[in-house]
Biopython code that builds the backbone (N, CA, C, O; Angstrom):
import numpy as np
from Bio.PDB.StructureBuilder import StructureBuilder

atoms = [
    (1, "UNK", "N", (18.377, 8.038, -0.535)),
    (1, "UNK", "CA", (17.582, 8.524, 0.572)),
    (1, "UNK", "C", (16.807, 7.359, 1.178)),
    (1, "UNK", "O", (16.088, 6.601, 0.527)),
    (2, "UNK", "N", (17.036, 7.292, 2.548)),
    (2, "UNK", "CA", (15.672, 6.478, 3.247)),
    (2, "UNK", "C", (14.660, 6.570, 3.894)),
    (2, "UNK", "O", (14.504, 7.316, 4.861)),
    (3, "UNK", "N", (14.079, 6.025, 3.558)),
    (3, "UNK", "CA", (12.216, 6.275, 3.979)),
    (3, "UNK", "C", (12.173, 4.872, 5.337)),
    (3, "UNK", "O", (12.741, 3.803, 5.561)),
    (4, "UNK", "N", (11.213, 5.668, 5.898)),
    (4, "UNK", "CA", (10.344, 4.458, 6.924)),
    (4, "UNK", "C", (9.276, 4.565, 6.822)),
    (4, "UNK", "O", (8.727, 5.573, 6.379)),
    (5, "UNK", "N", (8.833, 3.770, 7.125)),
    (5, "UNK", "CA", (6.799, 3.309, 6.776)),
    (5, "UNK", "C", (6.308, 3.174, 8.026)),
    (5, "UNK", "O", (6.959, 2.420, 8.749)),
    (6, "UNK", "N", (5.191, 3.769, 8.570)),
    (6, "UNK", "CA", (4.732, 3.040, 9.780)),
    (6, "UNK", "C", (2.693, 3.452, 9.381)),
    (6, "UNK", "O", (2.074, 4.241, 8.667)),
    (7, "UNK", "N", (2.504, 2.816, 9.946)),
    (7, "UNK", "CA", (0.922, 2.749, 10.202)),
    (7, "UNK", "C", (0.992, 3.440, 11.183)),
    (7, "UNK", "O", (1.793, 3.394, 12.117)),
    (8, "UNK", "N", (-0.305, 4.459, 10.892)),
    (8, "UNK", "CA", (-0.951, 5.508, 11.430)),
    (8, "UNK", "C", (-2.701, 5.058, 11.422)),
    (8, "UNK", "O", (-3.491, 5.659, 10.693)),
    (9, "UNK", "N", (-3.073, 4.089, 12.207)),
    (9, "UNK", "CA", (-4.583, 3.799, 12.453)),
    (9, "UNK", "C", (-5.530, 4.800, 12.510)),
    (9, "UNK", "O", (-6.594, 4.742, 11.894)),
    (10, "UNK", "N", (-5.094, 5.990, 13.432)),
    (10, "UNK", "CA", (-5.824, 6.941, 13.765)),
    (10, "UNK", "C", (-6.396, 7.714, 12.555)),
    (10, "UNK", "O", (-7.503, 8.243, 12.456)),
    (11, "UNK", "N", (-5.220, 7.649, 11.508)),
    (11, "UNK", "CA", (-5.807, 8.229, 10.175)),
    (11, "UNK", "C", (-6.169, 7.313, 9.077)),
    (11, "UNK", "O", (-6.591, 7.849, 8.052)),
    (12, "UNK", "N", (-6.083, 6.086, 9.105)),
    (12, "UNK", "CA", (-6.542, 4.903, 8.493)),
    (12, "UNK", "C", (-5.038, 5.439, 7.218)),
    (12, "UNK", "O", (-5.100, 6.129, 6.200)),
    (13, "UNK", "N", (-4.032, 4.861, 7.775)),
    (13, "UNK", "CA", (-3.046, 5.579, 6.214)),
    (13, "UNK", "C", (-1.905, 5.023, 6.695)),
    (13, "UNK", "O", (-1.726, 4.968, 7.912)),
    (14, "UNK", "N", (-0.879, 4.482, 5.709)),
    (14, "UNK", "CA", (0.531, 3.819, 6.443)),
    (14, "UNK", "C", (1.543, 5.411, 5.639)),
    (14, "UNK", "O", (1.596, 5.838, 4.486)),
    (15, "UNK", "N", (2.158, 5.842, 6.878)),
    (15, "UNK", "CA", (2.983, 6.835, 6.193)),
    (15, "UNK", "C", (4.970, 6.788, 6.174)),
    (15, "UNK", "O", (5.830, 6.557, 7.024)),
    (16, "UNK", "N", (4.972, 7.095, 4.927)),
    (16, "UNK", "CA", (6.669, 7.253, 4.872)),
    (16, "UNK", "C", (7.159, 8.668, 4.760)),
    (16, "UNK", "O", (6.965, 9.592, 3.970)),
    (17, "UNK", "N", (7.729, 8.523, 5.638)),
    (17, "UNK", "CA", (8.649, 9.858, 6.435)),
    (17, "UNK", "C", (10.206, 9.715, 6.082)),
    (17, "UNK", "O", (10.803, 8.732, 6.518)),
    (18, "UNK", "N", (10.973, 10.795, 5.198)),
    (18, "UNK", "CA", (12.246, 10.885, 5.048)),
    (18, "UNK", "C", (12.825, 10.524, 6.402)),
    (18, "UNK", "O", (12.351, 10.052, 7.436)),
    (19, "UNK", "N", (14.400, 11.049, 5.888)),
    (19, "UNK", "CA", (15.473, 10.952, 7.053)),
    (19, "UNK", "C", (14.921, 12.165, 7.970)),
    (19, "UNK", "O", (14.936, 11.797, 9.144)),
    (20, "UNK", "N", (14.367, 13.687, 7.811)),
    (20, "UNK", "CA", (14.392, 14.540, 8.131)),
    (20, "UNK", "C", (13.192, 14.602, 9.329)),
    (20, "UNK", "O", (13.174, 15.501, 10.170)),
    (21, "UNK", "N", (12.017, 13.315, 9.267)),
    (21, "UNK", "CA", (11.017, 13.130, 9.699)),
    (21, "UNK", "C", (9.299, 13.661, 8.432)),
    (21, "UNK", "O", (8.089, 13.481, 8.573)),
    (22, "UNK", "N", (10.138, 14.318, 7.342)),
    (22, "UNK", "CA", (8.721, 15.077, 6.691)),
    (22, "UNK", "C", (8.292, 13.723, 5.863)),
    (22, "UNK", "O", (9.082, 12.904, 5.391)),
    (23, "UNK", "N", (6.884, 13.678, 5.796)),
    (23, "UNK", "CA", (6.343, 13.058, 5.463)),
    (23, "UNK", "C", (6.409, 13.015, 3.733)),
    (23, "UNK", "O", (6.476, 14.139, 3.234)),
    (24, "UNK", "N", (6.402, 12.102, 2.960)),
    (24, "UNK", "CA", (6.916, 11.824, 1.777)),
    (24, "UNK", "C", (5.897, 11.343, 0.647)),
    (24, "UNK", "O", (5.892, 11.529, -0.570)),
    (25, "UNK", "N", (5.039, 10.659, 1.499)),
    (25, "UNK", "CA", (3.617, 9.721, 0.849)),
    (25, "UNK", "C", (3.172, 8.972, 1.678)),
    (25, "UNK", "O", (3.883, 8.580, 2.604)),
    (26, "UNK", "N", (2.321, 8.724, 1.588)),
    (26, "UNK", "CA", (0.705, 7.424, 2.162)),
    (26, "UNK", "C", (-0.093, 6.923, 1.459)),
    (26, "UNK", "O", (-0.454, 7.530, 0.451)),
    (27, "UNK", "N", (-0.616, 5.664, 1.770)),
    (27, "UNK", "CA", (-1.182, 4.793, 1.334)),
    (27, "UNK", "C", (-2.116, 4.607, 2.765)),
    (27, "UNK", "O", (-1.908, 4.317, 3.943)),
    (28, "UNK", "N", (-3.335, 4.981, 1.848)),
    (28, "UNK", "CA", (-4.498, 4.981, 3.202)),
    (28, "UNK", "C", (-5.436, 3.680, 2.979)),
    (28, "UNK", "O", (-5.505, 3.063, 1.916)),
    (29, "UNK", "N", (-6.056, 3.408, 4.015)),
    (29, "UNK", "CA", (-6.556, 1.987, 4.059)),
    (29, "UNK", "C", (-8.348, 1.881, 4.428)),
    (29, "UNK", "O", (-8.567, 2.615, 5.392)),
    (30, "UNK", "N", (-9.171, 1.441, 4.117)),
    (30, "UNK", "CA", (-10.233, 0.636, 5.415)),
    (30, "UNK", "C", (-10.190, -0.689, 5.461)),
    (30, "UNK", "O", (-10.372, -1.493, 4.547)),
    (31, "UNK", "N", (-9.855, -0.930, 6.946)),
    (31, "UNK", "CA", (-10.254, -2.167, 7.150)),
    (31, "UNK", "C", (-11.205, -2.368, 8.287)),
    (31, "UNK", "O", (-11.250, -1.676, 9.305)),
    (32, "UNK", "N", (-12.075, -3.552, 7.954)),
    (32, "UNK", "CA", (-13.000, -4.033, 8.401)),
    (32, "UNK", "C", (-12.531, -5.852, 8.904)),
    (32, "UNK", "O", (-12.235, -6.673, 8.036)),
    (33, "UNK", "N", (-12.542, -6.080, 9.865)),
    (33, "UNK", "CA", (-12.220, -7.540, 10.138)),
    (33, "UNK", "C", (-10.812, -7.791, 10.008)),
    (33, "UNK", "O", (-9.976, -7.205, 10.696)),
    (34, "UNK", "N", (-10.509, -8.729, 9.058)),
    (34, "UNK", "CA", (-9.139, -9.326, 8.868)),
    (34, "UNK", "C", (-8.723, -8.557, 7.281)),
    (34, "UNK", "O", (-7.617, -8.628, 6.745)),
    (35, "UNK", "N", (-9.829, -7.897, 6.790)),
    (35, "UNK", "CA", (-9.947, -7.264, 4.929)),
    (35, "UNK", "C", (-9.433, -5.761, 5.310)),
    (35, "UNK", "O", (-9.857, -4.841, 6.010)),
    (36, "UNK", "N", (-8.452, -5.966, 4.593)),
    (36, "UNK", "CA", (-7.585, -4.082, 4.379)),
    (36, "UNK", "C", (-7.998, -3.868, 3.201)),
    (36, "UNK", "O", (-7.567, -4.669, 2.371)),
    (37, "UNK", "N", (-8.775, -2.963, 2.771)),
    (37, "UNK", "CA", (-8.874, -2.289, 1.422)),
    (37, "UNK", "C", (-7.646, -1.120, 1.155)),
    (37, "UNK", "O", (-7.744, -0.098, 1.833)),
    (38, "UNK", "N", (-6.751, -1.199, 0.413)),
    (38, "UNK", "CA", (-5.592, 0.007, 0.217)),
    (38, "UNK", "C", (-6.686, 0.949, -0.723)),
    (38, "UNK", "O", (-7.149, 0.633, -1.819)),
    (39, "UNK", "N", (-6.894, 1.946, -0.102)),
    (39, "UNK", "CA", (-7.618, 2.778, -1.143)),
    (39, "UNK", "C", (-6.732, 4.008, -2.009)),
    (39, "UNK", "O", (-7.163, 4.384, -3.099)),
    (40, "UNK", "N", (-6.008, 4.345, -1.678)),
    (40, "UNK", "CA", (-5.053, 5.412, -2.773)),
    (40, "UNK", "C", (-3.560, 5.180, -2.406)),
    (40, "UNK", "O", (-3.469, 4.418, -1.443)),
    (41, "UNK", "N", (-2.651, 5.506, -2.769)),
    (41, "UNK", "CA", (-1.422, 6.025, -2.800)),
    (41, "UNK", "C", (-0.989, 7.389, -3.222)),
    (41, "UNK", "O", (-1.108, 7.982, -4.294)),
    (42, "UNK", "N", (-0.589, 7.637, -2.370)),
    (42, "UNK", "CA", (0.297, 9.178, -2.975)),
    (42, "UNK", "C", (1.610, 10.007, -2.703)),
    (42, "UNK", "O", (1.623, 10.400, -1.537)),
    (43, "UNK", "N", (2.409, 10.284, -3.223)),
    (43, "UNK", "CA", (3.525, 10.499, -3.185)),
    (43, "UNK", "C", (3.881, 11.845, -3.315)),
    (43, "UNK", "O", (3.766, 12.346, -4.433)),
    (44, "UNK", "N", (4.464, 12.811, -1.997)),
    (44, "UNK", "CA", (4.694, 13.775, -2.266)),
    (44, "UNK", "C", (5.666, 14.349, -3.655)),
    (44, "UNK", "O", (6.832, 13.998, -3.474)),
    (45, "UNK", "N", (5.525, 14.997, -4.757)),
    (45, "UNK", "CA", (6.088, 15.370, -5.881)),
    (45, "UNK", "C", (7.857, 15.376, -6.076)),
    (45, "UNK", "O", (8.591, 14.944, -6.966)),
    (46, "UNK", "N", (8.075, 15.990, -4.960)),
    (46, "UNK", "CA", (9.138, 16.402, -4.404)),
    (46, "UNK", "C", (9.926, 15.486, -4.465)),
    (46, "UNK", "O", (11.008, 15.576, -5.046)),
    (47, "UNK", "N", (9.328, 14.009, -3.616)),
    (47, "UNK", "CA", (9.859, 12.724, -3.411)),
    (47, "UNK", "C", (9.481, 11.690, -4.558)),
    (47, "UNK", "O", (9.591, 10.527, -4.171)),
    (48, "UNK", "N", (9.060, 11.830, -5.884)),
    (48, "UNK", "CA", (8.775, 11.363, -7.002)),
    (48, "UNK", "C", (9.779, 10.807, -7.633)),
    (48, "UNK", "O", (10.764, 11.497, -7.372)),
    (49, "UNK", "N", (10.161, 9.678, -8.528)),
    (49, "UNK", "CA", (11.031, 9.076, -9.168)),
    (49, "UNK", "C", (12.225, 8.482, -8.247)),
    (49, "UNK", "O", (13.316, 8.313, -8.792)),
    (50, "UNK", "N", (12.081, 8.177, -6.956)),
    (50, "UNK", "CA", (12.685, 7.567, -6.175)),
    (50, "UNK", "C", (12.520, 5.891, -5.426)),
    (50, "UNK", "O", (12.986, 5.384, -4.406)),
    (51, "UNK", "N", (11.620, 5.400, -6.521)),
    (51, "UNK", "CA", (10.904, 4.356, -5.999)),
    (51, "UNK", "C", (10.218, 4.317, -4.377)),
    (51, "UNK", "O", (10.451, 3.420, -3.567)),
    (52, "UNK", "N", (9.288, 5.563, -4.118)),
    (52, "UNK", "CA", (9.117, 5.615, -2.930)),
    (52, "UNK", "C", (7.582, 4.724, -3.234)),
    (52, "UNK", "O", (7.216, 3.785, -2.527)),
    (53, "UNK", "N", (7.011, 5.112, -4.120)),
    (53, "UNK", "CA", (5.455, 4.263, -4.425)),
    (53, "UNK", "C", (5.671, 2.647, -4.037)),
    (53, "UNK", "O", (5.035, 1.945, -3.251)),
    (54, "UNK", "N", (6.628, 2.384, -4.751)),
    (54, "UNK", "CA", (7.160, 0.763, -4.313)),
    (54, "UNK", "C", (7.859, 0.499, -2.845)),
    (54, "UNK", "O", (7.572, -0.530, -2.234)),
    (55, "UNK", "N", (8.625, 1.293, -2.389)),
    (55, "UNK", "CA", (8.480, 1.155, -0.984)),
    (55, "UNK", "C", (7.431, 1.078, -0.442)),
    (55, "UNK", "O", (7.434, 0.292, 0.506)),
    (56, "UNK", "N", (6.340, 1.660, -0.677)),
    (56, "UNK", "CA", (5.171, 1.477, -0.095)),
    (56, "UNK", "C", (4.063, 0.652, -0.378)),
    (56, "UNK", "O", (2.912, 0.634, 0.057)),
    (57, "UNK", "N", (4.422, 0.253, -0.865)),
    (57, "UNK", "CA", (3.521, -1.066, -1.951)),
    (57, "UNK", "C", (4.255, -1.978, -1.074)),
    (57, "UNK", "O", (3.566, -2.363, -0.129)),
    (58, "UNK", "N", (5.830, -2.586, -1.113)),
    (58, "UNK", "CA", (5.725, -3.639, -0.330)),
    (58, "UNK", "C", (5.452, -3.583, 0.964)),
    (58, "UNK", "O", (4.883, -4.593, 1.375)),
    (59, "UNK", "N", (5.760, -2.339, 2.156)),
    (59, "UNK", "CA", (5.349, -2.038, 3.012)),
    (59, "UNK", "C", (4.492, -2.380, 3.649)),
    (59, "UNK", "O", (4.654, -2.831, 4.783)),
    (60, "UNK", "N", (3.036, -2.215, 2.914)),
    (60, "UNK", "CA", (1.753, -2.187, 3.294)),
    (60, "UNK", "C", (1.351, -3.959, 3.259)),
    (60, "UNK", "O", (0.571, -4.646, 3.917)),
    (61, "UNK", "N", (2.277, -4.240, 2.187)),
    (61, "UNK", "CA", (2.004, -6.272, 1.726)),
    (61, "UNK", "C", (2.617, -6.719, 2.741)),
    (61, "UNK", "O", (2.193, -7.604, 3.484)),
    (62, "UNK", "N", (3.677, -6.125, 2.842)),
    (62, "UNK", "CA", (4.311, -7.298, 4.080)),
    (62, "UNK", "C", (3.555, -7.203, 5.375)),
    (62, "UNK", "O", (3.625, -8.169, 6.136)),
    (63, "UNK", "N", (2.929, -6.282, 5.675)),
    (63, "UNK", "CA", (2.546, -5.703, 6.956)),
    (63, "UNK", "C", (1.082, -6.618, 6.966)),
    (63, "UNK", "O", (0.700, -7.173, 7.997)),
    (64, "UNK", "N", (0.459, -6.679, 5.903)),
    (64, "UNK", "CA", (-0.969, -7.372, 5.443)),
    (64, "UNK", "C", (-0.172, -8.752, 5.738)),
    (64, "UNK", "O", (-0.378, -9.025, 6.920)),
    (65, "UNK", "N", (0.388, -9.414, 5.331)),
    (65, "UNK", "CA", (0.561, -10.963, 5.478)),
    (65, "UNK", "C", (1.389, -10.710, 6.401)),
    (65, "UNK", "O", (2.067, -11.652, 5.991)),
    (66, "UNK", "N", (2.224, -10.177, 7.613)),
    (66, "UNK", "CA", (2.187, -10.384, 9.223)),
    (66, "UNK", "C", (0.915, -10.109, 10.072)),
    (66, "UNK", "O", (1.107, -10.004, 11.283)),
    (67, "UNK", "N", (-0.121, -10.003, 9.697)),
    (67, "UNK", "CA", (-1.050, -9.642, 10.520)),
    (67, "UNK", "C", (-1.744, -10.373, 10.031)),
    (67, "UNK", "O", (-2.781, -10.308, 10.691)),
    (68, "UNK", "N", (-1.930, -11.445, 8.847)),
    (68, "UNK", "CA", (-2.860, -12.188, 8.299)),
    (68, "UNK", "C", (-4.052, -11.871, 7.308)),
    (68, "UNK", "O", (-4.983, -12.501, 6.806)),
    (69, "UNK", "N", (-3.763, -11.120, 7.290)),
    (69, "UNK", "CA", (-5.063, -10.024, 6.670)),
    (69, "UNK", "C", (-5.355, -10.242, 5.118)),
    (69, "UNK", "O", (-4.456, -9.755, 4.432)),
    (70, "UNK", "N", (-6.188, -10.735, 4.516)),
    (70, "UNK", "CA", (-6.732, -10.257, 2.875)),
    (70, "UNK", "C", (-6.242, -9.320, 2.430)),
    (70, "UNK", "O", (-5.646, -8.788, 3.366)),
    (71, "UNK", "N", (-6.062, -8.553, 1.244)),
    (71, "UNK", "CA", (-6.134, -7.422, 1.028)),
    (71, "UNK", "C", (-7.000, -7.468, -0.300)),
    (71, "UNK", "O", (-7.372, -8.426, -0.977)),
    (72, "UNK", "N", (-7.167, -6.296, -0.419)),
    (72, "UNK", "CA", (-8.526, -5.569, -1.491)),
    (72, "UNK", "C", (-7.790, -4.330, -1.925)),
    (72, "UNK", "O", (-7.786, -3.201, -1.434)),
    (73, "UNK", "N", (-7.159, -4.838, -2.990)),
    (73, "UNK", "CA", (-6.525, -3.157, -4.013)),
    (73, "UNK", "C", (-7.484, -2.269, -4.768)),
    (73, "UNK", "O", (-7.343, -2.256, -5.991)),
    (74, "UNK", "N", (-8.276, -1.651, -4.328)),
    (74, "UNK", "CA", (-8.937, -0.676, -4.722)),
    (74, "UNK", "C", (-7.987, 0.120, -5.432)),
    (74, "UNK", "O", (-8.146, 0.276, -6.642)),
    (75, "UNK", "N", (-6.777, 0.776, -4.693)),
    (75, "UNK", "CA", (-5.976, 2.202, -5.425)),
    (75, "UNK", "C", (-5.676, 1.374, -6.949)),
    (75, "UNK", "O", (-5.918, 0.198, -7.219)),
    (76, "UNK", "N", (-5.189, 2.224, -7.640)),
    (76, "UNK", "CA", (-5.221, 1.612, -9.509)),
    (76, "UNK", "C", (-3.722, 1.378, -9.290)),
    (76, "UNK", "O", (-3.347, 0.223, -9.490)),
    (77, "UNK", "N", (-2.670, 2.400, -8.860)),
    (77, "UNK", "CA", (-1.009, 2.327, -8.507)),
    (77, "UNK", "C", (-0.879, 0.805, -7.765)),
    (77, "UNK", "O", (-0.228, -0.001, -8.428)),
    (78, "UNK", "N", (-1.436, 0.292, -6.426)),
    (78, "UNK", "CA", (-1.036, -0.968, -5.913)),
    (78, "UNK", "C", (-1.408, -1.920, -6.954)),
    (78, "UNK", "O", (-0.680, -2.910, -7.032)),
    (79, "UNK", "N", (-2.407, -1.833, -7.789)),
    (79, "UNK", "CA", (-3.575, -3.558, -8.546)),
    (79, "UNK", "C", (-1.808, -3.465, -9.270)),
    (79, "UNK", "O", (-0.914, -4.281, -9.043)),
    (80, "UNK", "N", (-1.729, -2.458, -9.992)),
    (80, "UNK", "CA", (-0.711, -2.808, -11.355)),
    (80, "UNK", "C", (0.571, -3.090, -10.428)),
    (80, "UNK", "O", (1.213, -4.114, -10.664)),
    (81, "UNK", "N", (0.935, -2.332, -9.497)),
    (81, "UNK", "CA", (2.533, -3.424, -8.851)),
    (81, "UNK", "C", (1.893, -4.516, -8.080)),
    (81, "UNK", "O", (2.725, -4.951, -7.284)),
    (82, "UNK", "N", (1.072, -4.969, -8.010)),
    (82, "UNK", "CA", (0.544, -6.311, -7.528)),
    (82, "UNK", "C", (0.691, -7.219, -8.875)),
    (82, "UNK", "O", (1.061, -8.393, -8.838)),
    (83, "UNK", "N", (0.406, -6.633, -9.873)),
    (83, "UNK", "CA", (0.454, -7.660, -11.288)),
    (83, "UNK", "C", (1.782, -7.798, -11.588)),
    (83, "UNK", "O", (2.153, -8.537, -12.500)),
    (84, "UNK", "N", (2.697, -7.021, -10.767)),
    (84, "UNK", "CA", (4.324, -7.585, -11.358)),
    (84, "UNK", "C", (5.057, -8.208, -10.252)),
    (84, "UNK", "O", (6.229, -8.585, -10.239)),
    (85, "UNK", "N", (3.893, -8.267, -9.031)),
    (85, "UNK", "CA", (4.168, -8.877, -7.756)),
    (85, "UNK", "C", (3.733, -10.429, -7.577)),
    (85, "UNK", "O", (2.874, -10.598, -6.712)),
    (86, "UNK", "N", (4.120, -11.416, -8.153)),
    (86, "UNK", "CA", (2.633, -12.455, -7.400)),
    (86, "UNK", "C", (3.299, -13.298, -6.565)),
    (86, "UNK", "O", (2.932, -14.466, -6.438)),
    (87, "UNK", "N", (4.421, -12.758, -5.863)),
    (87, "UNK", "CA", (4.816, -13.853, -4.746)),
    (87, "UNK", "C", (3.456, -13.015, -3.830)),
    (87, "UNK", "O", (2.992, -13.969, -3.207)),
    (88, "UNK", "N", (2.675, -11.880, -3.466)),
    (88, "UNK", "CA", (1.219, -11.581, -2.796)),
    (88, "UNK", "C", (0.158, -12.031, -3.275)),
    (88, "UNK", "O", (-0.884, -11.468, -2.942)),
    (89, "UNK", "N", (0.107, -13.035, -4.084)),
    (89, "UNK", "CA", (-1.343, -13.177, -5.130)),
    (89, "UNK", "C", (-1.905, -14.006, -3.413)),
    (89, "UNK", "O", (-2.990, -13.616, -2.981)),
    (90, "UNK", "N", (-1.387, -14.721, -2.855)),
    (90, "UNK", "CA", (-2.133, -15.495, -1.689)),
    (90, "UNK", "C", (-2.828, -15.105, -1.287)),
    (90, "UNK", "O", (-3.776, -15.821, -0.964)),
    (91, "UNK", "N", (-2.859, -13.781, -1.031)),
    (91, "UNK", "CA", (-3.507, -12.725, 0.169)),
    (91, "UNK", "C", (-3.711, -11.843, -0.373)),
    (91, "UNK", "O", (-3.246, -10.870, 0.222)),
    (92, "UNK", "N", (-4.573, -11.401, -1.959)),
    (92, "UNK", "CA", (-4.656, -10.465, -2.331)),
    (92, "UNK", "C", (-6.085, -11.343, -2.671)),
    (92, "UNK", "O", (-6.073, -12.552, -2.441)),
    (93, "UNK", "N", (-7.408, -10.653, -3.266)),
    (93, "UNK", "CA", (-8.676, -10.915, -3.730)),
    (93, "UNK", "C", (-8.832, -9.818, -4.704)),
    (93, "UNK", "O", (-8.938, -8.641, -4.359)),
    (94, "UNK", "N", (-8.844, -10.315, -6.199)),
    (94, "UNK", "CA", (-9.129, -9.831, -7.222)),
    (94, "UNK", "C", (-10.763, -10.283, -7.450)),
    (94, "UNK", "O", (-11.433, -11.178, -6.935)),
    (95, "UNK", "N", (-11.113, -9.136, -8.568)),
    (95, "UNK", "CA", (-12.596, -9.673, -8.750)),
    (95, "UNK", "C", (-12.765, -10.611, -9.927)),
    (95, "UNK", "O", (-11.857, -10.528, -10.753)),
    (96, "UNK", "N", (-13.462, -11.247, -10.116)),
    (96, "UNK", "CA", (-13.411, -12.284, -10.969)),
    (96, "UNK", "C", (-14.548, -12.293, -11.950)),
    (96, "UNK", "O", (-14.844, -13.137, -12.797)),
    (97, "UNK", "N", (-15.104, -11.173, -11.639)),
    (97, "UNK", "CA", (-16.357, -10.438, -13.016)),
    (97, "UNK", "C", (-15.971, -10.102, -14.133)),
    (97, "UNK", "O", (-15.107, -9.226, -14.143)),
    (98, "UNK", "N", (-16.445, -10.648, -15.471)),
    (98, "UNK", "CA", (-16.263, -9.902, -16.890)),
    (98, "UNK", "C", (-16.682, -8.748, -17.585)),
    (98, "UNK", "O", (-17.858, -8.785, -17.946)),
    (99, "UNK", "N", (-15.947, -7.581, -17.914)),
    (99, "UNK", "CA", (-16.648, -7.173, -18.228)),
    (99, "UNK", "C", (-17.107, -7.574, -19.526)),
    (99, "UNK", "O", (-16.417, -8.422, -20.093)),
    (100, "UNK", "N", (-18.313, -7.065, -20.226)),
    (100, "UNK", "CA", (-18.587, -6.794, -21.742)),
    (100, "UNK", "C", (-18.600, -5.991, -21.968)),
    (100, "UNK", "O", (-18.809, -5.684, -23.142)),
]
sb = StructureBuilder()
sb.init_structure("model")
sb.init_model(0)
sb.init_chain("A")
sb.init_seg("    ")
for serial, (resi, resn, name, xyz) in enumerate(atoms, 1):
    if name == "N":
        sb.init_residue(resn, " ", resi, " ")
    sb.init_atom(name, np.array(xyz, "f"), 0.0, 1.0, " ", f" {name:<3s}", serial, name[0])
structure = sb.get_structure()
């Protein structure tokens, strides 16, 4: 099955839409300046175990480094495919606090 991704500003969210047009999952955003914060991911159930989360994970990266942009992985789903990603470490800002 194929998905397309497009940014939807109006709802701060990049969405993937089957062949059929129904919407499948989003990955919603704030950005402020040149800084995209990805704040969740979610994947309609239906469309689950299809690598649609990772379609949308690179989606949103590639789209962040054509537009130049930082990004800030807030959602917990992007940080961990960012940790098996680091051709994005350039343009990604992790925090660099310890905890104890």
């Amino acid at each position: 099955m194929e998905f397309t991704v497009n940014d939807a500003p109006e709802r701060e969210r990049f969405e993937a839409r089957d062949e059929s047009g129904a919407l499948a999952g989003v990955v919603t955003y704030q950005l402020t300046g040149n800084i995209i914060a990805y704040t969740h991911t979610e994947v309609d159930p239906q469309f689950e175990g299809r690598g649609l989360g990772s379609t949308l994970a690179r989606a949103v990266m590639d789209d962040a480094r054509a537009r130049g942009r930082t990004v800030v992985p807030i959602c917990p789903f992007l940080a961990e495919w960012l940790g098996k990603h680091p051709e994005y470490d350039d343009i990604v800002v992790r925090s660099t606090r310890k905890v104890r």
